[in-house]
BAZAVEX-929544 format. One record per residue: x, z, y of N, C-alpha, C in turn; residue number from 1; residue in one letter. Coordinates in nm, 2 decimals. Layout:
<atoms>
ATOM    n.x    n.z    n.y   ca.x   ca.z   ca.y    c.x    c.z    c.y seq type
ATOM      X      Z      Y      X      Z      Y      X      Z      Y NUM    A
...
</atoms>
This chain:
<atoms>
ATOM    n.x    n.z    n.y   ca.x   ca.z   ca.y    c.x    c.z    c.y seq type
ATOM   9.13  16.95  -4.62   9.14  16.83  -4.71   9.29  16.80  -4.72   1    X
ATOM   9.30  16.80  -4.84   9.50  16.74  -4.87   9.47  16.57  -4.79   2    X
ATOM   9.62  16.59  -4.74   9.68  16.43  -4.69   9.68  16.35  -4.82   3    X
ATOM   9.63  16.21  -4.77   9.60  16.11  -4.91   9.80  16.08  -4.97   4    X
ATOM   9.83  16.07  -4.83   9.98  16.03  -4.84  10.07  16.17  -4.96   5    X
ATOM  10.00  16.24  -4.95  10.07  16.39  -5.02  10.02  16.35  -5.18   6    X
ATOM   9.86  16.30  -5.17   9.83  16.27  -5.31   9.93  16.14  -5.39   7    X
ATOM   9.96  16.08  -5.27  10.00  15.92  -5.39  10.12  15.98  -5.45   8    X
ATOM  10.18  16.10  -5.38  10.32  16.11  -5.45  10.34  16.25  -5.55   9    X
ATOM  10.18  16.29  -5.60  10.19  16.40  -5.72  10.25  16.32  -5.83  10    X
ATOM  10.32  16.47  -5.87  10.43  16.42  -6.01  10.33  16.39  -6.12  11    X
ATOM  10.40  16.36  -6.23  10.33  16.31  -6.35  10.31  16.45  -6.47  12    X
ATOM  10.40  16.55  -6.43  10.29  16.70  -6.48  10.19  16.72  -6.40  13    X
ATOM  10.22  16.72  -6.25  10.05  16.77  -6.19   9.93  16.69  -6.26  14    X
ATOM   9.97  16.53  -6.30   9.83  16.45  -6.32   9.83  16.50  -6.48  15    X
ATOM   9.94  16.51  -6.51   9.87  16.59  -6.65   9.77  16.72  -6.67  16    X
ATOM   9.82  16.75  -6.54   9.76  16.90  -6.57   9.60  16.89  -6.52  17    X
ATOM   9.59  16.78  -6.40   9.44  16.74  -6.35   9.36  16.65  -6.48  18    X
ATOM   9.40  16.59  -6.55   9.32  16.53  -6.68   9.33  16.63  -6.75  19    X
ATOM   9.39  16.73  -6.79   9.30  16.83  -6.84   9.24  16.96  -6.82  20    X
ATOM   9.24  16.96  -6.66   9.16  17.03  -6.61   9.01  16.98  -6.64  21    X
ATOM   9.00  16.85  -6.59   8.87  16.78  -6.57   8.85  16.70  -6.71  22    X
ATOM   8.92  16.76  -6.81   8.87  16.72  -6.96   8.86  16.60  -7.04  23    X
ATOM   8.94  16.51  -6.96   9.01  16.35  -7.00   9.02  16.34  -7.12  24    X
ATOM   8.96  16.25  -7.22   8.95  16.24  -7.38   9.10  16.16  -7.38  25    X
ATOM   9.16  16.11  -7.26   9.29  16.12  -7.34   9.42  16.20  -7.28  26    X
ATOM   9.52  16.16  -7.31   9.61  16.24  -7.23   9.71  16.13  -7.18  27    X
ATOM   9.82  16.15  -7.09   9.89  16.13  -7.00   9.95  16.01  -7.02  28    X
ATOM   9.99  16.00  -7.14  10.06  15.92  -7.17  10.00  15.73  -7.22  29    X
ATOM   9.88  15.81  -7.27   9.76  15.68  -7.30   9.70  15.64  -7.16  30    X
ATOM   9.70  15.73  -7.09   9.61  15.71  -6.98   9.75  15.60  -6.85  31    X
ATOM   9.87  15.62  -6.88   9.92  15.57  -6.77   9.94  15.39  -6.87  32    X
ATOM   9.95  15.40  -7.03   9.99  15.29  -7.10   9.88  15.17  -7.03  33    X
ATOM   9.75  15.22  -7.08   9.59  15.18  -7.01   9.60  15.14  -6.88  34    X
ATOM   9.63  15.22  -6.78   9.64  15.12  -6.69   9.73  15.06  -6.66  35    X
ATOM   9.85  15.03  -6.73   9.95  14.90  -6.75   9.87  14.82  -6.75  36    X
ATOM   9.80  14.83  -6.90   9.72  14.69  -6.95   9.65  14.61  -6.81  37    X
ATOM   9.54  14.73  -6.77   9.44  14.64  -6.70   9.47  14.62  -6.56  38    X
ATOM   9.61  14.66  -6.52   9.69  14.59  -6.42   9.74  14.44  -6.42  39    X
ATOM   9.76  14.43  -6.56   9.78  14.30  -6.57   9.68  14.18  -6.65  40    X
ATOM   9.58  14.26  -6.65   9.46  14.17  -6.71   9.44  14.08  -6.61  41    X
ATOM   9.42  13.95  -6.70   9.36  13.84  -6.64   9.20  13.87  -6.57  42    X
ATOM   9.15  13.93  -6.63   9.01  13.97  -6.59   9.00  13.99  -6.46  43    X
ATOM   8.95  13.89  -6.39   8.97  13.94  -6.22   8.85  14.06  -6.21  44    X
ATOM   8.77  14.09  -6.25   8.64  14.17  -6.23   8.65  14.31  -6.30  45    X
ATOM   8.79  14.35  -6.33   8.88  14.44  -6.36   8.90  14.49  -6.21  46    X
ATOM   8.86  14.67  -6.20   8.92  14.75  -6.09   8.98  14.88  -6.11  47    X
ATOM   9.02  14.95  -6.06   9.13  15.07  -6.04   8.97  15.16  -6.09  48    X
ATOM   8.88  15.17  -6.04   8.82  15.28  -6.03   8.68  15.25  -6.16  49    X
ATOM   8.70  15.13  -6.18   8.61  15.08  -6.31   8.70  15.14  -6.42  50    X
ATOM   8.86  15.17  -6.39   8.91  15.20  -6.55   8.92  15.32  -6.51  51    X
ATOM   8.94  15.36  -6.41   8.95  15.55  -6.41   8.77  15.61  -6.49  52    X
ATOM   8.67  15.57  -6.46   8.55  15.59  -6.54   8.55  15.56  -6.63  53    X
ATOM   8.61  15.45  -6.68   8.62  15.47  -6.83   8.72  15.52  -6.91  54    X
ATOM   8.76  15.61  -6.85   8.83  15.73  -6.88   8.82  15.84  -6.96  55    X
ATOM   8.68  15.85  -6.91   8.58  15.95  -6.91   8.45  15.89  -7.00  56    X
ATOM   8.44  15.76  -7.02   8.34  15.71  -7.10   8.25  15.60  -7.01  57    X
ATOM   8.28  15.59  -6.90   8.23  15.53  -6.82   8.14  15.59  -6.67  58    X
ATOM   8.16  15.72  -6.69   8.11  15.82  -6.54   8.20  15.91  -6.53  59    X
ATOM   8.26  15.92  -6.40   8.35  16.02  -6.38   8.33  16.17  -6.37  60    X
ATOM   8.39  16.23  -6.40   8.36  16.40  -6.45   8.29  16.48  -6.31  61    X
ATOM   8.19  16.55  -6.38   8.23  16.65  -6.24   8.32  16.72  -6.19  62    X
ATOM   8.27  16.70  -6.03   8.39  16.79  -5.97   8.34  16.90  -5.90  63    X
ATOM   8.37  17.00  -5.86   8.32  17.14  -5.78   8.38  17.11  -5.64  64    X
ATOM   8.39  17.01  -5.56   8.40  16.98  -5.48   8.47  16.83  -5.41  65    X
ATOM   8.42  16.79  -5.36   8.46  16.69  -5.28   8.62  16.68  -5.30  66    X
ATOM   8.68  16.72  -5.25   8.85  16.77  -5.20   8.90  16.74  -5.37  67    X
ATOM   8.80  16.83  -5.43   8.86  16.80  -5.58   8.87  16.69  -5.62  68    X
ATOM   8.77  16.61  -5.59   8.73  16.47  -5.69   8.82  16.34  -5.59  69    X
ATOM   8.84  16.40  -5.45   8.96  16.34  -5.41   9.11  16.31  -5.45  70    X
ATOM   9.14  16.46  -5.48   9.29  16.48  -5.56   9.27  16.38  -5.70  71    X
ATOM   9.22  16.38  -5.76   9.21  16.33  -5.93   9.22  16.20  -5.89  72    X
ATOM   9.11  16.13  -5.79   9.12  15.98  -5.77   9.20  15.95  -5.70  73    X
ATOM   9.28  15.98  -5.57   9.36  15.95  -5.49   9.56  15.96  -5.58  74    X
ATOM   9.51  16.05  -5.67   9.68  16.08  -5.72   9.64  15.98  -5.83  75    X
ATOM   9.54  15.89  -5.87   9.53  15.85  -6.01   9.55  15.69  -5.97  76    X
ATOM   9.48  15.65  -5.84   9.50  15.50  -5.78   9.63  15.50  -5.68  77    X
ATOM   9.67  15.62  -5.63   9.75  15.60  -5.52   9.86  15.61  -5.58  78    X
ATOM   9.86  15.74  -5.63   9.96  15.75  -5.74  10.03  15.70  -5.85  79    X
ATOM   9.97  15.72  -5.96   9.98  15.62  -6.10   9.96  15.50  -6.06  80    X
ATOM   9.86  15.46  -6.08   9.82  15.30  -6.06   9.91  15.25  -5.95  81    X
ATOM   9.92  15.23  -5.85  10.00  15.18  -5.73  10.14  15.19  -5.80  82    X
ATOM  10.21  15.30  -5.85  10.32  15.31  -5.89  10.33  15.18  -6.02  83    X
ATOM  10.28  15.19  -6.14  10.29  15.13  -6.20  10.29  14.93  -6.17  84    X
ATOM  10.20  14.89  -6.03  10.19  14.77  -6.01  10.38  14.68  -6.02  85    X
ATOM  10.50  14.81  -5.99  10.57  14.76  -5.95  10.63  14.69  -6.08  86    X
ATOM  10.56  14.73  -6.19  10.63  14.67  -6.31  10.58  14.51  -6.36  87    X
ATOM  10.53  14.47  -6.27  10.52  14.33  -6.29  10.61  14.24  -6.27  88    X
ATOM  10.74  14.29  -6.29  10.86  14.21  -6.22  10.96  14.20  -6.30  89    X
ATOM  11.01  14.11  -6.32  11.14  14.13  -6.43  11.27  14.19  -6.41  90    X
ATOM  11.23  14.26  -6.24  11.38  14.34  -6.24  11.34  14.51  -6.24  91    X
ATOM  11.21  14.52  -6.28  11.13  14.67  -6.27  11.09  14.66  -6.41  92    X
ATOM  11.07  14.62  -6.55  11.04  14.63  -6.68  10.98  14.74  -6.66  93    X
ATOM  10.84  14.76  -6.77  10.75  14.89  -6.81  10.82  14.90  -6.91  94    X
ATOM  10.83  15.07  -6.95  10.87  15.09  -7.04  10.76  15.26  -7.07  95    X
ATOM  10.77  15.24  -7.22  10.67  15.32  -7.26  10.74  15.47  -7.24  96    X
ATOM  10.66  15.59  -7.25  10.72  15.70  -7.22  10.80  15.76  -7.32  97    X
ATOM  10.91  15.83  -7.25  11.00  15.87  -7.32  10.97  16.02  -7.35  98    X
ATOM  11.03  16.00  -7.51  11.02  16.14  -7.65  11.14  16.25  -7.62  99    X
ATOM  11.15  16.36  -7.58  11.26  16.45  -7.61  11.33  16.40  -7.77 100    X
ATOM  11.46  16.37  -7.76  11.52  16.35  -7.89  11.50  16.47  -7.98 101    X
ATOM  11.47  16.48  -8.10  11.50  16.55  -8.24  11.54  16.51  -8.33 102    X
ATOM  11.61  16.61  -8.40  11.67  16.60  -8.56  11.55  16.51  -8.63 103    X
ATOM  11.57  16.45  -8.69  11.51  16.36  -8.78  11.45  16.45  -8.89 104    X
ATOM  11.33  16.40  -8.87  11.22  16.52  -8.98  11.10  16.44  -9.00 105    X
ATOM  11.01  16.47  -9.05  10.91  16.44  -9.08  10.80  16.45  -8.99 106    X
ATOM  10.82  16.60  -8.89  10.74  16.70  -8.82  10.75  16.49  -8.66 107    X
ATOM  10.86  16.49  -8.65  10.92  16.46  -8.55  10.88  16.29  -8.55 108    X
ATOM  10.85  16.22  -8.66  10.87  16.10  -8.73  10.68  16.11  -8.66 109    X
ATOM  10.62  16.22  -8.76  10.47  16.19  -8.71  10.45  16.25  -8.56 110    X
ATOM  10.46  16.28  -8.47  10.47  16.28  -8.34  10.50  16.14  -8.27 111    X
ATOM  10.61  16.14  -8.29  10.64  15.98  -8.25  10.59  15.91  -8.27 112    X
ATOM  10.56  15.82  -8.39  10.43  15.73  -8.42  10.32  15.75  -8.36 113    X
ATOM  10.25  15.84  -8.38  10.13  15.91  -8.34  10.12  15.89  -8.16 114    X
ATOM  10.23  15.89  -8.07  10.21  15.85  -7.94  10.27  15.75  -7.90 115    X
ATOM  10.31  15.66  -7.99  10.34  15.53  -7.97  10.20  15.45  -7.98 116    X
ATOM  10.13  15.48  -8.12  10.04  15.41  -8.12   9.96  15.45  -8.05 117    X
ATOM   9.92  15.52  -8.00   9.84  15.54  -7.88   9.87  15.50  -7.75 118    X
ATOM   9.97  15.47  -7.71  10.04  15.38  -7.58   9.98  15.24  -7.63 119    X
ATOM  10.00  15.18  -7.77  10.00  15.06  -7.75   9.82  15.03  -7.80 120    X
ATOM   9.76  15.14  -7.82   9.59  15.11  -7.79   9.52  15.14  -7.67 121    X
ATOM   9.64  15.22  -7.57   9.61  15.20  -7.42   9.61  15.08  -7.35 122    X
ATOM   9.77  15.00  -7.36   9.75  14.92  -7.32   9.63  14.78  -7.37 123    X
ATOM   9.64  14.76  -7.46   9.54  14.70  -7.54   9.38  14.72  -7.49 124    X
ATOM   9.34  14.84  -7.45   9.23  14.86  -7.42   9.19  14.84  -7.30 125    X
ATOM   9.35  14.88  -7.19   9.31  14.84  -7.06   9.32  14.68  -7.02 126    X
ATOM   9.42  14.60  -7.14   9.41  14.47  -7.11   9.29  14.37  -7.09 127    X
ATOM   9.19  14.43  -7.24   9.09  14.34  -7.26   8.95  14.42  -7.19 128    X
ATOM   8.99  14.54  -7.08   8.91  14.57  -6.98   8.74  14.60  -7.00 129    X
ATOM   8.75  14.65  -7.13   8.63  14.66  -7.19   8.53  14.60  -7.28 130    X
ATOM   8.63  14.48  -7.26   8.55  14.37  -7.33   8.63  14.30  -7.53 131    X
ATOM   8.55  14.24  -7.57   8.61  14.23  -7.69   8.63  14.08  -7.73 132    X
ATOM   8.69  14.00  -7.66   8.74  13.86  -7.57   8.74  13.85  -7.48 133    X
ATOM   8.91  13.78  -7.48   8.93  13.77  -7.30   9.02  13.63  -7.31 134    X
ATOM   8.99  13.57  -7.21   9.11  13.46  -7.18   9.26  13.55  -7.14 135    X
ATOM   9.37  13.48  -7.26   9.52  13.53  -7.25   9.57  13.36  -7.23 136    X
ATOM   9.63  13.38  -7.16   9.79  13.23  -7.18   9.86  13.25  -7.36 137    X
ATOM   9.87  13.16  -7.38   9.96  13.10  -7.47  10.04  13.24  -7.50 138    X
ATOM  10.17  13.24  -7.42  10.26  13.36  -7.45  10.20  13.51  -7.45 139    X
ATOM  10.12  13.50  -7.41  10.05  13.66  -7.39   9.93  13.65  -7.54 140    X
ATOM   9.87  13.58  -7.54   9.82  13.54  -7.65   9.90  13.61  -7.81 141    X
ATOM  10.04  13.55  -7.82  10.12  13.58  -7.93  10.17  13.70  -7.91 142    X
ATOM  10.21  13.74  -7.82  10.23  13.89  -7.76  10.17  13.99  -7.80 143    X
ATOM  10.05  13.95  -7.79   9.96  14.03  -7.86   9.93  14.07  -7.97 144    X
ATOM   9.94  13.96  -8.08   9.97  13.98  -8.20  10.09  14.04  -8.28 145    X
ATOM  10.18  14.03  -8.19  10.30  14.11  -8.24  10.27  14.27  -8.18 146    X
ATOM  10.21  14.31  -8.08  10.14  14.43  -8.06  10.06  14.51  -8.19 147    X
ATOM  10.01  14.39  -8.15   9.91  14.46  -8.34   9.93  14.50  -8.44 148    X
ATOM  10.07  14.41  -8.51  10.15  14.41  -8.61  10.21  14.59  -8.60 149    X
ATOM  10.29  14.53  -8.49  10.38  14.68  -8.48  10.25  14.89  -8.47 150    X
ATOM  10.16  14.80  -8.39  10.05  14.87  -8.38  10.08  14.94  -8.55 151    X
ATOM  10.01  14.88  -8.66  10.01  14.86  -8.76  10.09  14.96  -8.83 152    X
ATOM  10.22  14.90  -8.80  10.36  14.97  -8.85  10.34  15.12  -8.79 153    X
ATOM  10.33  15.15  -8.67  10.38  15.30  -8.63  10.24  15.36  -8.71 154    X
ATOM  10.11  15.33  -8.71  10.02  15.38  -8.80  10.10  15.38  -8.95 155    X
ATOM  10.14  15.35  -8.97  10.15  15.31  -9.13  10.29  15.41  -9.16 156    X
ATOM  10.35  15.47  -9.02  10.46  15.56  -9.10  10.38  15.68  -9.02 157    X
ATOM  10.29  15.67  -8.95  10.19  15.84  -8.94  10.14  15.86  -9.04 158    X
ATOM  10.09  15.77  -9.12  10.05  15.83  -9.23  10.09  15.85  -9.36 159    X
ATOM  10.22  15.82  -9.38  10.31  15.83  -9.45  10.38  15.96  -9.43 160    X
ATOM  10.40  15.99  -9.31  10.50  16.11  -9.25  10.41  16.27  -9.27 161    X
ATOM  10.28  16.22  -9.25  10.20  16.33  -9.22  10.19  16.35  -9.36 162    X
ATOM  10.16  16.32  -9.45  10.12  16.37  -9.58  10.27  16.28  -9.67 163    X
ATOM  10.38  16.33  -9.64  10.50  16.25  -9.74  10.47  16.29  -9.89 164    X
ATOM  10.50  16.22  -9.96  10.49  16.22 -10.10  10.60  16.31 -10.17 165    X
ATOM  10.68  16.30 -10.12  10.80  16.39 -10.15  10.93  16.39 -10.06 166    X
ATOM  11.04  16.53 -10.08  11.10  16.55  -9.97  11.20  16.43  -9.94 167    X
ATOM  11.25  16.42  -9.84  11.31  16.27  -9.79  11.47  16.32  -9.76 168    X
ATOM  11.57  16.29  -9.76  11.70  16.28  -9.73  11.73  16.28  -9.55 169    X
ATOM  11.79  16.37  -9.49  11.83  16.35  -9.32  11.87  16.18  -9.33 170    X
ATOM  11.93  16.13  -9.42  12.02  15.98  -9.43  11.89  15.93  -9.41 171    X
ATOM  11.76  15.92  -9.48  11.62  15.82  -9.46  11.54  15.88  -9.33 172    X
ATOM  11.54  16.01  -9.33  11.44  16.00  -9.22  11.53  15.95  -9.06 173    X
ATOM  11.67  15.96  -9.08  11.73  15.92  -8.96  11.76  15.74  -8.98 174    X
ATOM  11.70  15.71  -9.11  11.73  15.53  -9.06  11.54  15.51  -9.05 175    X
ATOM  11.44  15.60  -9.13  11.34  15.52  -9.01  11.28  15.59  -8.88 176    X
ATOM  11.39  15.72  -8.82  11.35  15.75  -8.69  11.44  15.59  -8.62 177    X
ATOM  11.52  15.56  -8.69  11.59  15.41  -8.62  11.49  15.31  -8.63 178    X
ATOM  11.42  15.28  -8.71  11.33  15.17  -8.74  11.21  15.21  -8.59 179    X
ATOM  11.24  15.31  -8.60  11.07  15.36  -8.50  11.16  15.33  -8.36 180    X
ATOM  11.27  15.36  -8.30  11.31  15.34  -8.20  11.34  15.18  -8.11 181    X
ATOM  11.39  15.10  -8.27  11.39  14.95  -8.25  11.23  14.91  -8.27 182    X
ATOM  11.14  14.89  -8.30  11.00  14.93  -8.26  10.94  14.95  -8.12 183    X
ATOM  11.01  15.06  -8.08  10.98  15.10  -7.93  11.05  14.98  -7.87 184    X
ATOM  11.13  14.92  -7.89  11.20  14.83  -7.76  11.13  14.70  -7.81 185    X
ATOM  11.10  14.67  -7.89  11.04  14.58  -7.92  10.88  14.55  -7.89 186    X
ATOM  10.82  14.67  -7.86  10.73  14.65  -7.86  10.66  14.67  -7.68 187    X
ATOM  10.81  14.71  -7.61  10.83  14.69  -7.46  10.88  14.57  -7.45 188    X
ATOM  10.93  14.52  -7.51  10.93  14.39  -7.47  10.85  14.27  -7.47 189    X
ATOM  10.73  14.31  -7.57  10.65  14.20  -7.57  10.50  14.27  -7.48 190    X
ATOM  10.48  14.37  -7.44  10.42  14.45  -7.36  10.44  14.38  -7.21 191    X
ATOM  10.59  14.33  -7.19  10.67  14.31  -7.06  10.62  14.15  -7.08 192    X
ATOM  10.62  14.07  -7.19  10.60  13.95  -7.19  10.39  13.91  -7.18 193    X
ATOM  10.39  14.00  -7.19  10.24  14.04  -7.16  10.16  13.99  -6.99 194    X
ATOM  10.25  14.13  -6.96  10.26  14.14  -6.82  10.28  14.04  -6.74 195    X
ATOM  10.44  13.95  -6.77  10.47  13.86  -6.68  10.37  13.72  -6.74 196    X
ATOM  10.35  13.72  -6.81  10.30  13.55  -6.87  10.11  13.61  -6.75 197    X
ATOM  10.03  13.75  -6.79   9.92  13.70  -6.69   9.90  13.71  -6.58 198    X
ATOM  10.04  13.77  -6.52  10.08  13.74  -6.38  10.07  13.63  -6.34 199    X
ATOM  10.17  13.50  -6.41  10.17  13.41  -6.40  10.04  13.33  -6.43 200    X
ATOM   9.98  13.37  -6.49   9.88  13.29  -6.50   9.75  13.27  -6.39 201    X
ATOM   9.75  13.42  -6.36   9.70  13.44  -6.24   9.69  13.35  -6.14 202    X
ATOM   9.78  13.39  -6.08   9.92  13.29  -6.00   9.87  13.13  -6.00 203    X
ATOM   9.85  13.07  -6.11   9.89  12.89  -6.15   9.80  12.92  -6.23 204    X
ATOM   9.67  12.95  -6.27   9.57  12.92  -6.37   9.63  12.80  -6.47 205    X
ATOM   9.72  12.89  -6.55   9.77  12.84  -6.67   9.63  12.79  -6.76 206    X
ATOM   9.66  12.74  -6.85   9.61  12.70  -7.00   9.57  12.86  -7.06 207    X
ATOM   9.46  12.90  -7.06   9.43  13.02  -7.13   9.36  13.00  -7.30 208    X
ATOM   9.42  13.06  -7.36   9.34  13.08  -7.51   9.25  13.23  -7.52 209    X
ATOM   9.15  13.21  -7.60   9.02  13.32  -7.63   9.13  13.38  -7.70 210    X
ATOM   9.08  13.54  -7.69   9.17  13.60  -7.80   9.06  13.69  -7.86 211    X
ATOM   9.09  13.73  -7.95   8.96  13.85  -7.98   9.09  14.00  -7.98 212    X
ATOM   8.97  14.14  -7.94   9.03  14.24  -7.93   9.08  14.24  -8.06 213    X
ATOM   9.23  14.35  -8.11   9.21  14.34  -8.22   9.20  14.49  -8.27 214    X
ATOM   9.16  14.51  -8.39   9.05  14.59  -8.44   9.16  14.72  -8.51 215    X
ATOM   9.23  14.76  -8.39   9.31  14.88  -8.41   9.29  15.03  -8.33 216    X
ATOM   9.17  15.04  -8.26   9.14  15.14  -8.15   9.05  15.21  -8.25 217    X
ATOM   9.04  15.34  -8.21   8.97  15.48  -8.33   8.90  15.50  -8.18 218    X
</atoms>
């Protein structure tokens, strides 16, 4: 049997490579955004091993052995999940995953969108923890909506990029790979103001507002 201590500290290709061994409908990068979210969900009845099955749709995959189904869950809560708790702090900021730089193209423009908005329907999905209303605080509340917005935007140049209407200038596709990068920090920032406001809320049972999920997940 591997040491659990050997599992918390598999890299983040190994856990890529175990989600798609065992056939994970998403990949790496949605799956670590997701559990941002439902790390910081207000939802106390939110757990580590309730979002790893819904992963998978709600039952966890088979495994061909014990030892196996160990590694996937021990490197996925010990690992990922535990790692990520530390971003609840304003001197540890989450920040979404980082893109190898390219020349400014079209090829490059729909890539990027295309796993942006999937980070920010991970987190989204792991926030509201399955459900389609949740009590947010006030600032997490509007947070959210600016999520959406931007949600919106990175969809709206995937599909623009993927089928462009006509050929585009290096000068345009490098001012909206800029548009898409200011985007990214923007949309870590209100990701971050997410975080800290239902921490806080946690914490001091703030003033919570109903939110409804919003209606951007495929």
């Amino acid at each position: 049997m591997v040491k659990s201590s050997k599992l918390d500290r598999l890299s983040d290709q190994v856990l890529r490579a175990l989600l798609k061994k065992h056939e994970c409908p998403l990949r790496f990068h949605e799956v670590r955004a997701r559990f941002m979210g439902n790390i910081a969900t207000p939802d106390i009845s939110a757990s580590p091993m309730q979002e790893i099955r819904a992963l998978w749709g709600g039952e966890l995959p088979e495994f061909d052995s014990a030892e196996d189904a160990e590694i996937l869950i021990t490197g996925l809560t010990g690992g990922l999940w535990n790692g990520l708790t530390k971003h609840q702090s304003r001197r540890t900021p989450f920040q979404l995953t980082r893109i190898k730089a390219a020349a400014p193209s079209y090829e490059h423009l729909v890539r990027l969108s295309k796993f942006r908005r999937e980070e920010l329907d991970g987190f989204i999905e792991g926030l509201f923890a399955g459900k389609d209303y949740i009590e947010l605080p006030e600032t997490a509340h509007k947070a959210v909506g600016s999520l959406s917005e931007i949600r919106a935007m990175m969809a709206g140049t995937y599909e623009l990029c993927a089928c462009p209407p006509a050929p585009a200038s290096t000068a345009s596709l490098a001012e909206t790979l800029g548009h898409m990068r200011e985007l990214t920090r923007i949309a870590e920032a209100e990701i971050n103001t997410v975080i800290l406001s239902c921490k806080a809320a946690r914490a001091h049972m703030l003033e919570t507002f109903t939110a409804e999920k919003p209606d951007i997940l495929h």
